[in-house]
C-alpha positions in Angstrom: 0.0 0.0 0.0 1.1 3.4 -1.0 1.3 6.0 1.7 2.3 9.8 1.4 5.2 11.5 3.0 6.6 15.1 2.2 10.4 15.4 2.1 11.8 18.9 3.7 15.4 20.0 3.1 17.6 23.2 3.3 21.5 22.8 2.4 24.2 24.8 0.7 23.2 25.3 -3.3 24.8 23.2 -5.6 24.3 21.6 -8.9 23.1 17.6 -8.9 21.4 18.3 -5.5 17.5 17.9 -6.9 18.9 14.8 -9.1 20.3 13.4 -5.7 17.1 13.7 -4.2 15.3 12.6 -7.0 17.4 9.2 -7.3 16.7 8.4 -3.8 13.1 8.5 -4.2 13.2 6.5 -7.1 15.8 4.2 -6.1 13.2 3.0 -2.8 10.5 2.7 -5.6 9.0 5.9 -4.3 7.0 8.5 -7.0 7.8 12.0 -6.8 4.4 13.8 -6.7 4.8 17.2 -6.2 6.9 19.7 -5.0 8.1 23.3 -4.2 11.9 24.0 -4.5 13.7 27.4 -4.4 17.0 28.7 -3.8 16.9 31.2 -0.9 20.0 33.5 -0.4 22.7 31.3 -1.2 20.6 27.9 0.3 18.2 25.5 -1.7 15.0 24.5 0.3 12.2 23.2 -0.3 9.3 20.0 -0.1 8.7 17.2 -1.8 5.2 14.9 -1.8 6.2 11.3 -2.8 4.2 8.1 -2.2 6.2 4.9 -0.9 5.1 1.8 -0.2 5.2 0.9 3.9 7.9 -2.2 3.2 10.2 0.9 1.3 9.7 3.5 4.2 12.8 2.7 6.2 15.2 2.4 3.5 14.1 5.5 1.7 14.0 6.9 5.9 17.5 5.5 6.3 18.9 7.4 2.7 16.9 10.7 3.8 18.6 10.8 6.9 22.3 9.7 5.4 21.9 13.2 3.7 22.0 15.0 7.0 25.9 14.2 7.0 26.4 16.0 3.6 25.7 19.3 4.8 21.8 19.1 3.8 19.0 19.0 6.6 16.6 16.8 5.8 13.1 15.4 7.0 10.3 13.1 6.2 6.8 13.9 7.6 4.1 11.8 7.0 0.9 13.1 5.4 -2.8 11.7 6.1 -4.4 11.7 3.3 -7.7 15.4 3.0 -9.7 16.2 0.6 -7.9 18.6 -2.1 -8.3 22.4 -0.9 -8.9 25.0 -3.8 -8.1 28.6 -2.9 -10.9 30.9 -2.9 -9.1 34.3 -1.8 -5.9 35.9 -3.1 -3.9 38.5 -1.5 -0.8 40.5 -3.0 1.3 42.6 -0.8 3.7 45.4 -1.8 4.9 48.1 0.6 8.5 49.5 2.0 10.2 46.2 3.9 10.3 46.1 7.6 10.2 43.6 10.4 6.6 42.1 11.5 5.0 42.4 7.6 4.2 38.5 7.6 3.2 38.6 11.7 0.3 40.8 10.9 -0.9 39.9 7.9 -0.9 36.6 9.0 -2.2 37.1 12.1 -5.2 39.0 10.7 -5.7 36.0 8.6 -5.8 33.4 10.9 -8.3 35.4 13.3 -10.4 35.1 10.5 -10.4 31.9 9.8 -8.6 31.9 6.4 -6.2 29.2 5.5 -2.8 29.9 3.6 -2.4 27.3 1.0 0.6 29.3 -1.1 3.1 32.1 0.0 5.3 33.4 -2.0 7.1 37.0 -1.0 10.5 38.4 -1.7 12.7 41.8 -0.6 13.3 43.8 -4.2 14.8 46.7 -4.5 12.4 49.8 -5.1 13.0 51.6 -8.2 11.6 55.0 -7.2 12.6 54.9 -3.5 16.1 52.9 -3.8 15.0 51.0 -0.4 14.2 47.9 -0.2 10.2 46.6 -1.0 8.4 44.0 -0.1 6.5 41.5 -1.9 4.2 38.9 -1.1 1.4 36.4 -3.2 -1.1 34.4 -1.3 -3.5 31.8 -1.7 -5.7 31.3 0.6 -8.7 29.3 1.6 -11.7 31.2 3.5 -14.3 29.8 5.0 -17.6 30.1 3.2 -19.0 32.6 6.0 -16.5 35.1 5.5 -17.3 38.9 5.7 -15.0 40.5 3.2 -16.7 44.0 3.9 -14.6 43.1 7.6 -11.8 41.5 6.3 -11.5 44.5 4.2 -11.8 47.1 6.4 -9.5 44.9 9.1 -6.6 45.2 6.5 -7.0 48.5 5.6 -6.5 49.7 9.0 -3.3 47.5 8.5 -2.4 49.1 5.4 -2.2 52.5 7.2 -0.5 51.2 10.2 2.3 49.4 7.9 2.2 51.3 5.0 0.7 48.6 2.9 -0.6 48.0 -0.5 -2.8 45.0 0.2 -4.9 43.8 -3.0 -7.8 41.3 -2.5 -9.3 38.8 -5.1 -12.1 36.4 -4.1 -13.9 34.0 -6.1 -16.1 31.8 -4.8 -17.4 33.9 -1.7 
């Protein structure tokens, strides 16, 4: 029986590192699924979704863990099995960088109920201020009995208090 499991990792950047990870899924008859990998300053991170079969589980666990020694930090979660979530609500994010962007926003979020299911965000360089701005794509889930009128007004107030350009698209509400 096939059972999921999503691979973390975060090491140095270096060419051959998603092949190396690749090969040990597939050499523990696993099947790479899905997946979300970046380089991050001078670090490659990301996640993995494979399916393995329970009798393959502690030698692909075994290989995982043999990675740790090369400099890369490496995990393997398991993952029960939920219905696929579709995003409903989108949120983009621009505004002058500063500490605490991603606590509030969040954190107004999550006080309403609404699930991230994508974040993406990056530090650019501002072309008609020469600091540094901030930028930041959501996908979220919200729960069916959301009031966007509130939500709205909730991150406006945080707009003002950040100096935030938060957009909103919603489908589905």
């Amino acid at each position: 029986m096939q059972e999921q499991y999503v691979i973390t990792f975060a090491g140095a950047d270096r060419t051959g590192l998603v092949e190396t990870l690749a090969n040990t899924v597939t050499a523990r008859g696993g099947d790479w699924q899905q997946s979300e990998l970046t380089r991050l300053g001078g670090a490659f991170a990301g996640a993995i979704l494979v399916n393995i079969s329970a009798e393959d589980l502690a030698d692909l666990t075994r290989d995982i863990e043999s990675h740790n020694d090369d400099g890369l930090s490496v995990g393997l979660t398991p993952v029960k099995p939920s219905p696929m979530l579709e995003p409903n609500l989108y949120l983009k994010l621009t505004g002058p960088n500063r500490p605490g962007i991603v606590f509030e926003v969040t954190h107004e979020l999550a006080g309403s109920g609404i699930n991230i299911l994508h974040f993406s965000s990056s530090v650019e360089s501002a072309a008609w201020s020469g600091g540094d701005l901030f930028v930041a794509e959501l996908a979220t889930q919200a729960p069916d009995a959301l009031d966007i009128a509130d939500l709205r007004e909730r991150l406006d107030r945080l707009e003002d208090k950040m100096t935030l350009e938060i957009d909103i698209e919603s489908s589905a509400l």
